[in-house]
C-alpha positions in Angstrom: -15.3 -33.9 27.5 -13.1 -36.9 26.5 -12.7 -35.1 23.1 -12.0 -31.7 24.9 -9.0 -33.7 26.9 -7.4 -35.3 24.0 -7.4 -32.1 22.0 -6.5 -29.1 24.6 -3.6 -28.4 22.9 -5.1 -27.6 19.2 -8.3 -26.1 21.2 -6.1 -23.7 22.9 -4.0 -22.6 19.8 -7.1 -22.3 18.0 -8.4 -20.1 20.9 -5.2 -18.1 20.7 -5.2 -17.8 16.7 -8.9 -16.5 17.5 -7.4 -13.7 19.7 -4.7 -13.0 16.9 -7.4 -12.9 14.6 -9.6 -10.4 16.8 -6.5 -7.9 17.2 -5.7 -8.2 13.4 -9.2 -7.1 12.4 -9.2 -3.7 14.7 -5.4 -2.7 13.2 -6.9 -3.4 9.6 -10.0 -2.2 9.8 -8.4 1.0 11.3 -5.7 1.1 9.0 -8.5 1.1 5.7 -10.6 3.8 7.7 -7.4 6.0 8.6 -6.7 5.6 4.3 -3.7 3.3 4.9 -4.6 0.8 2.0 -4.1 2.6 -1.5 -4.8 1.4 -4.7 -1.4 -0.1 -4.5 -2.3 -2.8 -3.7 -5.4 -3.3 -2.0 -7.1 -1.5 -4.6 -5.5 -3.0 -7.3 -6.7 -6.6 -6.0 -10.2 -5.1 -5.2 -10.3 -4.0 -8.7 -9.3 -7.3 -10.2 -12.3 -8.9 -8.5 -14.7 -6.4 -9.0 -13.9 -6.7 -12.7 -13.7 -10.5 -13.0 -17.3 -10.1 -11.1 -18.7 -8.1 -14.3 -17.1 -9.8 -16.9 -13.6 -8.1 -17.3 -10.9 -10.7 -16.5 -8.8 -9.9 -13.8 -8.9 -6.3 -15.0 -7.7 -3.3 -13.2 -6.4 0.7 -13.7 -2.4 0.3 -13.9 -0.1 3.6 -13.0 -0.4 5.0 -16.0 -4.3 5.3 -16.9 -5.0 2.0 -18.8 -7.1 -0.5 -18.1 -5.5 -3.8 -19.0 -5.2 -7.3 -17.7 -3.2 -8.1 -14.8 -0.4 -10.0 -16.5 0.3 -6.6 -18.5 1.6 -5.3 -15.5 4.1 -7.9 -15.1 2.1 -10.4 -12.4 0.3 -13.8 -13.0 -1.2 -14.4 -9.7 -5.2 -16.0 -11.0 -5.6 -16.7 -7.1 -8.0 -13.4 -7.0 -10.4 -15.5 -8.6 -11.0 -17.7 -6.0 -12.5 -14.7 -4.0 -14.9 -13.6 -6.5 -17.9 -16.0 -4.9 -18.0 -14.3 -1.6 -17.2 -10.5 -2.4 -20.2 -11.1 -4.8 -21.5 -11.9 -1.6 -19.8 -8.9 0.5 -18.2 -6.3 -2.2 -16.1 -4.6 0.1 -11.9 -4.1 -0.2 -11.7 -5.0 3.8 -13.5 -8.5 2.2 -10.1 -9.6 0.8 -8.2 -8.7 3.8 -10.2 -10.7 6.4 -10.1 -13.7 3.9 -6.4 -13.7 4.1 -6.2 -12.9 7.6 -8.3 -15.8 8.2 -5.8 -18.0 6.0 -2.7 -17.0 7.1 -3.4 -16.9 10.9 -5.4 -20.3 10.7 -2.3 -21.7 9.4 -1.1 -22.1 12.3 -3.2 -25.6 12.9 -1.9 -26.7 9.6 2.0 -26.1 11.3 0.6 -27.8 14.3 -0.2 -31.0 12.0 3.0 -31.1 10.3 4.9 -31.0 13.8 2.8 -33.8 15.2 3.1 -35.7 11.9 7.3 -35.7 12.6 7.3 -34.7 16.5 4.5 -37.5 17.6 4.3 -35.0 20.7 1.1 -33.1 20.9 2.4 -30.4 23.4 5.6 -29.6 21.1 3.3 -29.4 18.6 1.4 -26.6 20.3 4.6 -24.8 21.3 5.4 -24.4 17.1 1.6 -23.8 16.7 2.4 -20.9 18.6 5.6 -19.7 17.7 4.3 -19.6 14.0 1.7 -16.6 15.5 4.8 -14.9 17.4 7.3 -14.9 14.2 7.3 -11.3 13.6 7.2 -11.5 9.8 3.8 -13.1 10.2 2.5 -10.2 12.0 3.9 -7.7 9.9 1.8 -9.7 6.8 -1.5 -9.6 8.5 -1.1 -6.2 10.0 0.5 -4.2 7.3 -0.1 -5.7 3.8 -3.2 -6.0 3.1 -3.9 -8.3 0.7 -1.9 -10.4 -1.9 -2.1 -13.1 -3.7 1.5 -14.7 -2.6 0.6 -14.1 0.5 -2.9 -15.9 0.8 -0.9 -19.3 -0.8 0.3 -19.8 2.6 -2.2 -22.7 3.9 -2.1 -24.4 0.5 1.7 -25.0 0.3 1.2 -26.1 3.9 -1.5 -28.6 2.9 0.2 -29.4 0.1 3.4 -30.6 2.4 0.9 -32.1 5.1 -0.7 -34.7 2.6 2.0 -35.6 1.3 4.1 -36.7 4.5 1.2 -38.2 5.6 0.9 -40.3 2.6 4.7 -40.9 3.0 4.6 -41.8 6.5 1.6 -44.0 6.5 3.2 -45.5 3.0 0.1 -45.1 1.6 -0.5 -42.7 -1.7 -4.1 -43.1 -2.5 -5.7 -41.4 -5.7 -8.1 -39.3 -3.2 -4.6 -38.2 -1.6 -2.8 -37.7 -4.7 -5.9 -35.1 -6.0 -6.0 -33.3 -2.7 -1.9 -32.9 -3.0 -1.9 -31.6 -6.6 -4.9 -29.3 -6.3 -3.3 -27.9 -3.1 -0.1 -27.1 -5.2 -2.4 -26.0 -8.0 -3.5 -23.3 -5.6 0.1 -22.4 -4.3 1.2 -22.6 -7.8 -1.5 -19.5 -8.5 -0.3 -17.0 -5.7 2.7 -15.6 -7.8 4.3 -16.1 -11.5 7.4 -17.3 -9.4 5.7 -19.7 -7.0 5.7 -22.8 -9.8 9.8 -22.3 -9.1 8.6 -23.8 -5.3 7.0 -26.7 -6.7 9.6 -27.8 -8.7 12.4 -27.3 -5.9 10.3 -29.2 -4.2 9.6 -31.6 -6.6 13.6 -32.6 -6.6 13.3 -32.9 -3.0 10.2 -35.7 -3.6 12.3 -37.4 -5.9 15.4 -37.5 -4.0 14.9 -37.2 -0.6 11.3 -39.1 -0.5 12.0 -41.7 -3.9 9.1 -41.0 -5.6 10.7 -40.1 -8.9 7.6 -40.4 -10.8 5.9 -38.4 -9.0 9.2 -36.0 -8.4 9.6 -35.1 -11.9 5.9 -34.8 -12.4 5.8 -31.7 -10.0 9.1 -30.3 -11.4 7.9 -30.5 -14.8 4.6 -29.0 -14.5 6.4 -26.6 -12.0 8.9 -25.6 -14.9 6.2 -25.6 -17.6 3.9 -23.2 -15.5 7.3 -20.6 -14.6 8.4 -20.7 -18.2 4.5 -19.9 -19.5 4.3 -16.9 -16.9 7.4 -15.3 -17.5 8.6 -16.2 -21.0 5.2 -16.3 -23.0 1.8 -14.6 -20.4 3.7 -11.8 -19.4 5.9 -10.5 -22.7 2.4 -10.8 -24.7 1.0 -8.5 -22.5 4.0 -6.1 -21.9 2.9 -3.7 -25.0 -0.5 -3.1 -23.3 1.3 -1.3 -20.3 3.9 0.2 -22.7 1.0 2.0 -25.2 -0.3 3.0 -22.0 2.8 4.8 -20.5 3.3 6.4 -23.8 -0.3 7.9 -23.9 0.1 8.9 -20.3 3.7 10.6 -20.8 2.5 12.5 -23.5 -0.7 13.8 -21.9 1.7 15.4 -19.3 5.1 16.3 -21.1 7.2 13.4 -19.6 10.4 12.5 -21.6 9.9 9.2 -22.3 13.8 8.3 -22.9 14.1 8.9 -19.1 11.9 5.9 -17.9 12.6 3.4 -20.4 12.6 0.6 -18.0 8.1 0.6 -18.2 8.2 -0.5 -22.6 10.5 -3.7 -21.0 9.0 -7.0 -21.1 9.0 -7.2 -17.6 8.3 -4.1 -15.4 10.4 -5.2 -12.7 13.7 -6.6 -14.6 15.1 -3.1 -13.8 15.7 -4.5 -10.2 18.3 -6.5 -11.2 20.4 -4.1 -13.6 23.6 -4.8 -12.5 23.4 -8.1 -14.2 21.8 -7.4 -17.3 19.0 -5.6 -19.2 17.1 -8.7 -20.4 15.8 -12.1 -18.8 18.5 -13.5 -20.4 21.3 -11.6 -19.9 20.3 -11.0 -15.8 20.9 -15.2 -15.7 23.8 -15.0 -17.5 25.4 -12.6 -15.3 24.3 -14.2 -12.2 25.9 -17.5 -13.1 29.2 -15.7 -14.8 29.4 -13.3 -11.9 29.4 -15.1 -8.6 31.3 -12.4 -6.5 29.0 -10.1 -7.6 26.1 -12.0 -6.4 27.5 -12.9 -2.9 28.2 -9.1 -2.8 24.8 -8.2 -3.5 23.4 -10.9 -1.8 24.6 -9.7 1.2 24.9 -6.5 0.9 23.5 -3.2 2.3 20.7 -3.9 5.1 20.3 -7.6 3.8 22.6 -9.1 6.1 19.9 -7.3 8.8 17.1 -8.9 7.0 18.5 -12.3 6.9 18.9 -12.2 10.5 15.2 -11.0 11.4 13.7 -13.9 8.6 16.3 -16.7 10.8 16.7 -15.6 14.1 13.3 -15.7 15.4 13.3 -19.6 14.5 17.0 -20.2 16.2 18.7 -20.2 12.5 17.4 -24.1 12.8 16.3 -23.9 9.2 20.4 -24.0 8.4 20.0 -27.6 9.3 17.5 -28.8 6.9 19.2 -27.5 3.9 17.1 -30.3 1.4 13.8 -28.2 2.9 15.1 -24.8 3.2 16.0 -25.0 -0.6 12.7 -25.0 -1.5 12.1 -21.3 -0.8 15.4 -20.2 -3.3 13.3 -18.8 -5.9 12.4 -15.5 -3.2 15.8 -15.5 -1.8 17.1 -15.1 -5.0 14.0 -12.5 -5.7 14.6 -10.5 -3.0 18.3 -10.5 -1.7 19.3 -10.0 -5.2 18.0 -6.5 -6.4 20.5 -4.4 -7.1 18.0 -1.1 -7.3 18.0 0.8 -4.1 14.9 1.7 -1.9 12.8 -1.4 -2.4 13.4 -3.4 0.2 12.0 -6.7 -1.3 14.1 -8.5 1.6 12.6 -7.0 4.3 10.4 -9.1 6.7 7.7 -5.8 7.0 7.1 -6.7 2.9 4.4 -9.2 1.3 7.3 -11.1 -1.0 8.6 -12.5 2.7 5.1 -14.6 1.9 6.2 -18.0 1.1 9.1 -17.8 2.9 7.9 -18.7 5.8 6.0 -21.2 5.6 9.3 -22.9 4.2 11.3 -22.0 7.4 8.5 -23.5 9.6 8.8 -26.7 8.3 12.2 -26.9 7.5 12.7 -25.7 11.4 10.0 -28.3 12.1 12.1 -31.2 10.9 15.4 -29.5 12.3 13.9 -30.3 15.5 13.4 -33.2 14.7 17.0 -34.4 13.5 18.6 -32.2 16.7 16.1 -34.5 18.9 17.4 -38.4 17.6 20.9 -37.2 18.6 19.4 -37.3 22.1 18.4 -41.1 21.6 16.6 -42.2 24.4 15.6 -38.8 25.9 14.0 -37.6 22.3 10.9 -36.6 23.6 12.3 -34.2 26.0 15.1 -32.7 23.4 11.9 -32.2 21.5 10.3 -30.0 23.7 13.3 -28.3 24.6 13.5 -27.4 21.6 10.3 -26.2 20.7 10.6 -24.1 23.7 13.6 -22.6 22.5 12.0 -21.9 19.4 8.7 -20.6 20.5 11.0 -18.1 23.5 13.2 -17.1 20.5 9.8 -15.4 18.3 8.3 -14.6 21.3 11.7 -12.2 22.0 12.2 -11.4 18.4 8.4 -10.5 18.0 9.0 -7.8 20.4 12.3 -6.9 19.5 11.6 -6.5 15.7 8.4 -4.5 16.6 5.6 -6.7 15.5 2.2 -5.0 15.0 0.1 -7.5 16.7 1.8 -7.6 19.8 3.2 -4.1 20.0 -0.2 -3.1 20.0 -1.2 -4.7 23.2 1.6 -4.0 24.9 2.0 -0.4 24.3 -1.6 0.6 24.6 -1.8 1.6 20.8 -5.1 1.8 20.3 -5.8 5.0 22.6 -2.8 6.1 20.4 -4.7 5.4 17.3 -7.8 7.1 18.4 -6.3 10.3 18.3 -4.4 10.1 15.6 -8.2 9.3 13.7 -10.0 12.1 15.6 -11.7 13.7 12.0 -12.8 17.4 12.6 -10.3 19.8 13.5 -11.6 22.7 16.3 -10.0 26.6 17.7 -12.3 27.6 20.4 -9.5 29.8 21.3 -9.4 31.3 18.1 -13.6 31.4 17.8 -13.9 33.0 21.0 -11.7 35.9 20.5 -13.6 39.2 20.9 -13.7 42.2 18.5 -10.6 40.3 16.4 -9.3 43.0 14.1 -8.4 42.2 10.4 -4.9 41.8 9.9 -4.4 39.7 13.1 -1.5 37.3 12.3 -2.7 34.1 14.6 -1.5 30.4 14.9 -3.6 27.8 13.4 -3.0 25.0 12.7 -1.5 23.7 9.4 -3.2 22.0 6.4 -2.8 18.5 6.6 -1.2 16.2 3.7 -4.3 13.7 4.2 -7.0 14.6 5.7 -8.8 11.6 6.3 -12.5 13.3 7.1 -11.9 15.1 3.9 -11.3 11.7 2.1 -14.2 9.8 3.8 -16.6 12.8 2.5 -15.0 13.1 -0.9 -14.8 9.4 -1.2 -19.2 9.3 -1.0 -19.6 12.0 -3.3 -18.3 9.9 -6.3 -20.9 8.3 -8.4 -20.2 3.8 -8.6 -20.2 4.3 -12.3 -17.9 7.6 -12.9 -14.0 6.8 -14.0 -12.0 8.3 -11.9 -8.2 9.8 -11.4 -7.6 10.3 -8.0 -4.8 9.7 -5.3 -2.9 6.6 -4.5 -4.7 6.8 -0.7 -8.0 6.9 -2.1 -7.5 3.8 -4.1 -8.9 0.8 -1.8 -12.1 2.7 -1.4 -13.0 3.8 -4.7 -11.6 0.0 -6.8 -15.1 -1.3 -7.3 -15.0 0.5 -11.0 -14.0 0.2 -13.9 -11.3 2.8 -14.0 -9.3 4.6 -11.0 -6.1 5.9 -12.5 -3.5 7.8 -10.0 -3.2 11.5 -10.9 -2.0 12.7 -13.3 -3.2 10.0 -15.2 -6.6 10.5 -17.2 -6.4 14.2 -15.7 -7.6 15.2 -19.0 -10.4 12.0 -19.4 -11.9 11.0 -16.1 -15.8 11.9 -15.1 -13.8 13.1 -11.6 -10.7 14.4 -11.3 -9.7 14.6 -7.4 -6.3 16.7 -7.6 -4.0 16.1 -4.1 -1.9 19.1 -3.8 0.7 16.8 -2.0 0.2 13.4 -4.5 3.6 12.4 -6.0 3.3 8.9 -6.1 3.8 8.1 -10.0 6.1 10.7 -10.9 8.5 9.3 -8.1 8.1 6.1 -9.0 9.4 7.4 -12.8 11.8 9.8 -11.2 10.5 12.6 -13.1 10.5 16.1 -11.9 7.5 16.3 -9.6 6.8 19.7 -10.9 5.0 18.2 -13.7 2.1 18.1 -11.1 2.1 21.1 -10.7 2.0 22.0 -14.1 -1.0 19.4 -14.5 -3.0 21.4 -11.7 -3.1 24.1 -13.3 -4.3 22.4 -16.4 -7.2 21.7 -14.3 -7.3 25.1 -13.1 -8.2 25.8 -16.9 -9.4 23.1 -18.6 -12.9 24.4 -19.6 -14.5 21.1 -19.5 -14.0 20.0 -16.0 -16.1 22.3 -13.0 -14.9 22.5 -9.4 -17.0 20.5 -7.2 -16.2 20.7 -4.0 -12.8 21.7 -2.1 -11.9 20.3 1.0 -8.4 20.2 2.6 -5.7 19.1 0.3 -8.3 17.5 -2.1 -10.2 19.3 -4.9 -12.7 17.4 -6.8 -13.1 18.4 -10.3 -16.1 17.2 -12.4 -16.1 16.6 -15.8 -19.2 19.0 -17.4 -18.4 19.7 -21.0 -17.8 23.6 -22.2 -19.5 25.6 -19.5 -18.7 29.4 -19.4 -15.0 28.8 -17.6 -13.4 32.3 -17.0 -10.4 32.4 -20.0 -8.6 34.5 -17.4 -5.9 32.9 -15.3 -7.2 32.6 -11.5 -2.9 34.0 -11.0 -2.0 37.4 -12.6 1.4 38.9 -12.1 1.2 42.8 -12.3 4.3 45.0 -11.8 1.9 47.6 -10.8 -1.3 47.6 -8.4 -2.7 50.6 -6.3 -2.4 48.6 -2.9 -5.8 48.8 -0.5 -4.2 47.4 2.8 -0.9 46.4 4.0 -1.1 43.3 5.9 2.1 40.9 6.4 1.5 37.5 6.8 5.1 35.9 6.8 8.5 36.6 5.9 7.5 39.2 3.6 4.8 37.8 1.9 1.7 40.7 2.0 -1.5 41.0 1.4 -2.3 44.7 -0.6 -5.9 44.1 -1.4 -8.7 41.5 -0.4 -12.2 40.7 -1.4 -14.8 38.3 0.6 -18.0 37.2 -0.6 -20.2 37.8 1.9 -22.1 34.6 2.2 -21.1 31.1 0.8 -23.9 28.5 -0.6 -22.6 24.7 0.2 -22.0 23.3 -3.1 -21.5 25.5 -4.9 -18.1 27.7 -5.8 -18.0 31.2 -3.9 -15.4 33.9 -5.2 -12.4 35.0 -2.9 -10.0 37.5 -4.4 -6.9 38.2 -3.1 -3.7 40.6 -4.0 -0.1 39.4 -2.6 3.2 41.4 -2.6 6.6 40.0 -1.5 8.1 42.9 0.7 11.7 41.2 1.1 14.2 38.9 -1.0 13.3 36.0 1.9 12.8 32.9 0.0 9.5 31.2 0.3 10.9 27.8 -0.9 8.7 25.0 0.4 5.7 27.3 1.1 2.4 26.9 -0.2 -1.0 29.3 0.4 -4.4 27.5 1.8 -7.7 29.2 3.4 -8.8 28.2 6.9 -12.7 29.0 8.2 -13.4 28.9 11.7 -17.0 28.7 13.1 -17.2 31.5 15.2 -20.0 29.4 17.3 -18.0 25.8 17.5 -15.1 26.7 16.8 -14.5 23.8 14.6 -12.4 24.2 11.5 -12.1 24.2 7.2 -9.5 24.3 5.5 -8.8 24.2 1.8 -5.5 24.8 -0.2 -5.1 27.8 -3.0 -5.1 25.9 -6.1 -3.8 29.0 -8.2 -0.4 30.2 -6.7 0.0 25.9 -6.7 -0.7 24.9 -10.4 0.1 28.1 -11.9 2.7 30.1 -9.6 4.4 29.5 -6.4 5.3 31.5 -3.8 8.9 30.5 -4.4 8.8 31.8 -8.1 7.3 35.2 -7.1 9.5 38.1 -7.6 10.1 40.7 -5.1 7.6 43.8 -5.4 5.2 42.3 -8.0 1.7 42.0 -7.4 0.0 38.6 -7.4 -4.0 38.6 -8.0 -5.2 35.4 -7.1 -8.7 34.7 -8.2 -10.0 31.6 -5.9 -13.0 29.1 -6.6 -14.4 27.7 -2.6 -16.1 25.5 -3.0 -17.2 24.5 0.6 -18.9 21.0 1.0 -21.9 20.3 2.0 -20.9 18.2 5.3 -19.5 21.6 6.5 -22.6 23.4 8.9 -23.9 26.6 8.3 -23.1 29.4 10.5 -20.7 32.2 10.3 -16.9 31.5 9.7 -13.8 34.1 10.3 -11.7 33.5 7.2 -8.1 33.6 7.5 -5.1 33.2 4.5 -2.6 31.2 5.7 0.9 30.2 4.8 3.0 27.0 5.4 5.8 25.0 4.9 4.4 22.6 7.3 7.2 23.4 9.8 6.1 27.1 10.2 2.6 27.9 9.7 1.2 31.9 9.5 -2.6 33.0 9.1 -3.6 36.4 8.5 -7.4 37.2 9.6 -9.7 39.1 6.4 -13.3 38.8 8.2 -16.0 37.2 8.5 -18.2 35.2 5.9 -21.4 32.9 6.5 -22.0 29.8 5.2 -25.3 28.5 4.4 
């Protein structure tokens, strides 16, 4: 009891961070069941440690198809390691996220020891405890990005500055103390290829602000050593593995190389910074030759807004321990100073916020604490003033800025996410129609861009062992292999090819013509050594078999004549002149659907695509599955006006789908507008 009493405080802002922590685990574990984590980067990090785990070091799949170390993609953060004992234990992505979750919300004791270290006031203490669990960009880390090494560094820099001012304080720097405080920054130090720059900011700040020259120089030079290994030596040597690789990948799929020249750099991400140079060396220079430049770009576009929502929420106090704020220069400098657009490395709601914070709780921690000794005699109260003030401000800001965490319990989000889950899609309406003649034009509802119950079942059908290329969104579930590239990389070497009519992701990131997808599905389309395995939404999986019989014909023919059978308009123009149904489907195993289009009228079909939709006649519930022909060979928008377009389709309907007799429509959509034209009835078995 006595203990109970003379602890409340940390009791209750454990009990709180325990509440944080129980609110963080439904979002996450929601978010990776809803197909929220990708490969980038939850699968990346996954990867890593599934690798390390059988023998690869640090290991994983980068953009472009190649499986290479993780310093080849530009990022030295060994940290993963630490993590490799208990996924052996529990080898699951979601793994990583609750170990950081537990980290980075549990730091909040380690703030509440540093502000009772310089405070001596137990309650104000608490009050910062808790303010670090409001500050919104906190939330946004353990609700939003998954995992990262930068980010799980948090507690260890925090440590690292707790042991030390206690040794300070207490005047007494014992060898056990010393250890602690250079493993602690060893740890930090291991989070990110920049964070060495932290300790040796904050190694100046020991040696000036603390006198321990000794041991100030110590940190900055081992913090200078470690930068200048990472970036000048680890991560150059590496480069040409990533480079190779994009050139294999860009000729697999016809990419001009010349346009994305930026990847063959020695650093993947010195393009950020172009407006100051091409080179490490040349960005510096033009930093330091170009001040205006970097004031403009510092605070320019939306970073102004940023700055605001990283020092607001602590009542800008940080400003007044300048010696302490300092220490987090290396991301300011990261962040505010990319000159690329549509980043947004500054924002609060990204992972390189990480060590910022921790900085701006202990610089605002001390600010307090100068503020509070210009009161004199009535310290103690300035002090909790203060830490009121600080703890109302992120509890305003938290709200304001839209923080996950508590935007979830105070907007009732979780009903909201239950529906936005619900898996199977069900027309009773449409099921229970009588005597429905062929031809009926109806409503139904519109292929979806990720069907998640389509994922979850593709996602199980993949073998642990099989390579994989596959899209960004299935990339946290499927990391524990060796390879999972994003298509179109490997299209042409993977065991399973899963083909996302939708995916985008890589060619975006090159700013290539996002054709070229469509040009690679229909590679797949007829590539005789890969078999259609199942269809299911937006998702086709393609299995890699060897030469098996594959129909040389193209599933899309354009004819300029065709004797029509029927005349049945589906949309702005588009018509259906002849149809063939199988009359029963087998699960598993591809059924043949032909159908025969004609565009009536000179209407554009820009920004349509053609998909099949089944509806149990019995439950009513639906299947859907796009037309992989008139995508990857010919689109609607490319069709000429009064030419005939066979398409020869491959559905392939899983065998999660239940038997039972299905009305088959064709359906058109642009996602905005969706048509579907009723052809009849087949049975599934």
């Amino acid at each position: 009891m006595r203990f109970i009493k003379q602890n409340i405080f940390l009791i209750a802002l454990i009990l709180f961070s325990f509440g944080v922590l129980a609110v963080n685990l439904k979002i996450n574990f929601f978010r990776y069941n809803n197909f929220d984590f990708g490969k980038f980067d939850l699968g990346n990090m996954t990867q890593m440690v599934w690798n390390t785990l059988h023998g690869r070091f640090l290991y994983l799949t980068d953009y472009f198809g190649t499986n290479l170390p993780r310093w080849a993609m530009s990022h030295v953060d060994p940290i993963l390691v630490m993590f490799v004992p208990i996924f052996a234990l529990i080898p699951h992505a979601m793994t990583l996220v609750v170990a950081q979750l537990v980290l980075v919300i549990f730091s909040s004791i380690i703030v509440y020891k540093i502000a009772l270290l310089k405070l001596d006031s137990k309650f104000a203490a608490f009050l910062l405890g808790l303010a670090y669990l409001f500050y919104p960009a906190v939330g946004y880390l353990t609700a939003w990005t998954g995992f990262h090494g930068v980010t799980v560094v948090i507690p260890f820099f925090l440590g690292a500055f707790y042991v030390f001012e206690k040794m300070y304080k207490e005047n007494n720097f014992t060898t056990k103390g010393l250890a602690l405080f250079w493993g602690l920054l060893a740890l930090t130090m291991m989070g990110k290829e920049q964070l060495p720059l932290y300790v040796l900011v904050y190694g100046v700040f020991v040696w000036l602000f603390r006198g321990k020259k000794k041991l100030g120089l110590s940190m900055m030079a081992v913090g200078f050593l470690w930068f200048f290994a990472a970036f000048f030596i680890i991560i150059p040597k590496y480069a040409h593995l990533r480079a190779n690789g994009y050139a294999r990948f860009a000729e697999s799929i016809g990419l001009n190389t010349s346009l994305t020249n930026d990847v063959a750099k020695p650093n993947y991400f010195i393009s950020r910074y172009e407006e100051f140079g091409d080179s490490y060396g040349e960005v510096m220079f033009g930093m330091l030759t170009h001040p205006g430049q970097v004031v403009r770009v510092f605070f320019g576009g939306d970073k102004l807004d940023n700055l605001a929502k990283t020092f607001v929420p602590v009542g800008l106090l940080p400003l007044l321990s300048p010696t302490l704020l300092a220490i987090a220069i290396p991301d300011f400098l990261i962040n505010y100073l990319t000159t690329a657009g549509g980043i947004g490395t500054s924002e609060i709601v990204n992972h390189r916020v990480s060590m910022i914070v921790p900085v701006m709780f202990i610089a605002t921690i001390y600010a307090v604490s100068s503020l509070a000794a210009l009161a004199k005699t009535k310290r103690y109260f300035a002090i909790l003033a203060l830490s009121f003030a600080v703890l109302g401000c992120n509890i305003y800001t938290t709200f304001a800025y839209n923080n996950p965490i508590y935007l979830w319990l105070t907007q009732a989000i979780e009903k909201r996410l239950h529906i936005k889950i619900a898996h199977a899609k069900y027309d009773t309406e449409t099921a229970s129609v009588k005597d429905l003649e062929v031809g009926t034009v109806v409503r139904l509802s519109p292929l979806e861009n990720k069907d998640r119950e389509c994922a979850e079942k593709v996602v199980k059908t993949i073998p642990s062992d099989a390579s994989v290329s596959g899209p960004d969104y299935l990339g946290a579930h499927l990391a524990q292999r060796e390879t999972y590239a994003i298509f179109p990389a490997l299209y042409n070497e993977a065991d399973y090819v899963i083909v996302d009519v939708f995916s985008r992701k890589i060619l975006t990131i090159l700013d290539a013509d996002v054709n070229l997808v469509r040009d690679v599905v229909g590679d797949m389309v007829r590539n005789e050594d890969y078999k259609l395995d199942m269809g299911c939404g937006n998702l086709f999986v393609f299995k890699k078999v060897g030469p098996h019989g594959k129909d040389k014909l193209l599933p899309l023919q354009e004819k300029f004549e065709y004797a029509e059978q029927v005349d049945l308009e589906i949309f702005q123009g588009l018509t259906v002149v002849d149809f063939k149904l199988p009359e029963k489907i087998s699960r598993g195993v591809p059924g043949k659907v032909n159908l025969v289009y004609t565009k009536r009228t000179s209407t554009s079909l820009d920004g349509y695509f053609l998909f099949m939709t089944f509806v149990n006649e019995t439950t009513g519930e639906i299947y859907q599955v796009a037309n992989l022909p008139s995508f990857g060979i010919t689109q609607p928008r490319e069709w000429d006006e009064n030419h005939y377009y066979i398409e020869h389709l491959e559905v392939a309907v899983p065998k999660f789908v239940d038997p039972g007799t299905y009305r088959a429509f064709i359906g058109m959509s642009n996602i905005i507008r969706t048509r579907s034209l009723y052809l009849g009835d087949i049975k599934v078995l």
